[in-house]
C-alpha positions in Angstrom: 91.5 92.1 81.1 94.9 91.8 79.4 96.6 89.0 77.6 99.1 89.4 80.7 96.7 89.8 83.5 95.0 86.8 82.3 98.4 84.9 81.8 99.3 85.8 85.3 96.2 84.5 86.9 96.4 81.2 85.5 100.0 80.8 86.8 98.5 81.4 89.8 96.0 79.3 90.0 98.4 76.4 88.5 100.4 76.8 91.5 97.6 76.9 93.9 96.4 73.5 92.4 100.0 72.7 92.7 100.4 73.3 96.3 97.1 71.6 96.6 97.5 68.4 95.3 101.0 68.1 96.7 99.8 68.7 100.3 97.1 66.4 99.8 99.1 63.9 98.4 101.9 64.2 101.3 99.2 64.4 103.7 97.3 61.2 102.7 100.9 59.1 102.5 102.1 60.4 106.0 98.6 59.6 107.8 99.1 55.7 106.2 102.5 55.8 107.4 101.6 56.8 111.2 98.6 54.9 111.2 100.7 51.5 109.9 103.5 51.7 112.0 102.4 54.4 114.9 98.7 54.4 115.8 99.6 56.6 118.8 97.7 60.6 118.8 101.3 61.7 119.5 102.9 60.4 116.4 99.8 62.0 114.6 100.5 65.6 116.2 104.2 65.1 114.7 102.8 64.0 111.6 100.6 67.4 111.6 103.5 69.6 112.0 105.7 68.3 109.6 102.6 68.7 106.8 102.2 72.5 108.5 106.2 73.0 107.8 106.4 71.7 104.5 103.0 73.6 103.3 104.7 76.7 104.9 108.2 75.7 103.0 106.5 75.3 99.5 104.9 78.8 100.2 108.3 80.7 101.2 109.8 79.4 98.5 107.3 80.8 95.8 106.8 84.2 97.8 110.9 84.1 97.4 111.2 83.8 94.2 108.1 86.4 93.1 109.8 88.7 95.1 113.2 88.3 93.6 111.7 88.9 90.4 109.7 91.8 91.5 112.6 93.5 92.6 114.5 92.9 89.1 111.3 94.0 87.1 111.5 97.4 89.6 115.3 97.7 88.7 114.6 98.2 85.2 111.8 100.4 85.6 114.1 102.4 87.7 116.9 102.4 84.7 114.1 103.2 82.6 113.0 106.0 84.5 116.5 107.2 84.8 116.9 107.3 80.7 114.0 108.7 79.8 113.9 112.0 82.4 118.3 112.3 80.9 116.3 112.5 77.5 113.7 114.8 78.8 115.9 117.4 80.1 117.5 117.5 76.4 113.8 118.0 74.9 113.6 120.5 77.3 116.5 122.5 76.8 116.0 121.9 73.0 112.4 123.9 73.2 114.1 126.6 74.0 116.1 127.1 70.8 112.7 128.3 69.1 111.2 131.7 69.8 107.6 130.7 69.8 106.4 130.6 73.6 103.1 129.2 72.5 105.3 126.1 71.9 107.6 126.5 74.5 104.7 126.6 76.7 103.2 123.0 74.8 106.4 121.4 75.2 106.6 122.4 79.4 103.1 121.1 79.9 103.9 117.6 77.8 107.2 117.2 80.0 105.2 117.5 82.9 102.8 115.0 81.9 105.2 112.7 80.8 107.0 113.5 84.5 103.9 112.9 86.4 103.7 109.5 84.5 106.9 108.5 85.5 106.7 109.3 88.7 103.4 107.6 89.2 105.1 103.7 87.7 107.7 104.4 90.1 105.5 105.1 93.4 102.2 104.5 92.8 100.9 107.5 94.6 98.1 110.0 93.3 99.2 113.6 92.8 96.4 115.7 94.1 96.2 119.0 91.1 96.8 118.8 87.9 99.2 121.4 88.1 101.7 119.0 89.5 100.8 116.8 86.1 101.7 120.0 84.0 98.2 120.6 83.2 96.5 124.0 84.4 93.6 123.6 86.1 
């Protein structure tokens, strides 16, 4: 496990304790204010909701803001993505200034590689051969 990985699943679990302990703690005051002032099952049902809606308030606003900051860490992988295949293409077109197919043929099947990487940050999905990586199979 990374130093990251590790990093992120304790910031998980902090919030989890988080959300936890403040439901709890919400939950605990608002039964002793119905049962002090309203010992009616009706006032309780209200009381039960309003818990429900704040639990489910606390947890939009985290999934919010992890996916606003999803999307800005996809943005610069895109821009990443973008700069590197612009400097690909002039590694490519440079390859061909030298005679030698051998490493014409070296620097094709490492720009493929490299391609296949890129494209597998950007959408996750398997490529089936290896001839779509650049490799021959």
């Amino acid at each position: 496990m990374t130093d990251s990985t590790a990093r992120i699943r304790r910031s998980a679990w902090r919030v989890a304790v988080l959300v936890i302990v403040t439901v709890a703690v919400l939950g605990y005051l608002s039964d002793l204010l119905v049962l002090s002032f309203h010992p009616q099952p009706l006032f309780a049902i209200v009381d039960a909701i309003v818990l429900g809606v704040l639990s489910g308030t606390i947890a939009w606003v985290y999934q919010r803001r992890q996916n606003r900051y999803l999307a800005q860490r996809l943005e610069v992988i895109a821009d990443m993505n973008h700069h590197v295949r612009n400097d690909l293409q002039v590694i490519q077109y440079s390859a061909y200034m030298t005679k030698d197919k051998e490493h014409i043929q070296r620097i094709e099947q490492s720009l493929g590689r490299i391609d296949w990487a890129l494209r597998e940050v950007l959408t996750g999905k398997q490529l089936r051969s290896g001839t779509e990586r650049g490799t021959k199979e």
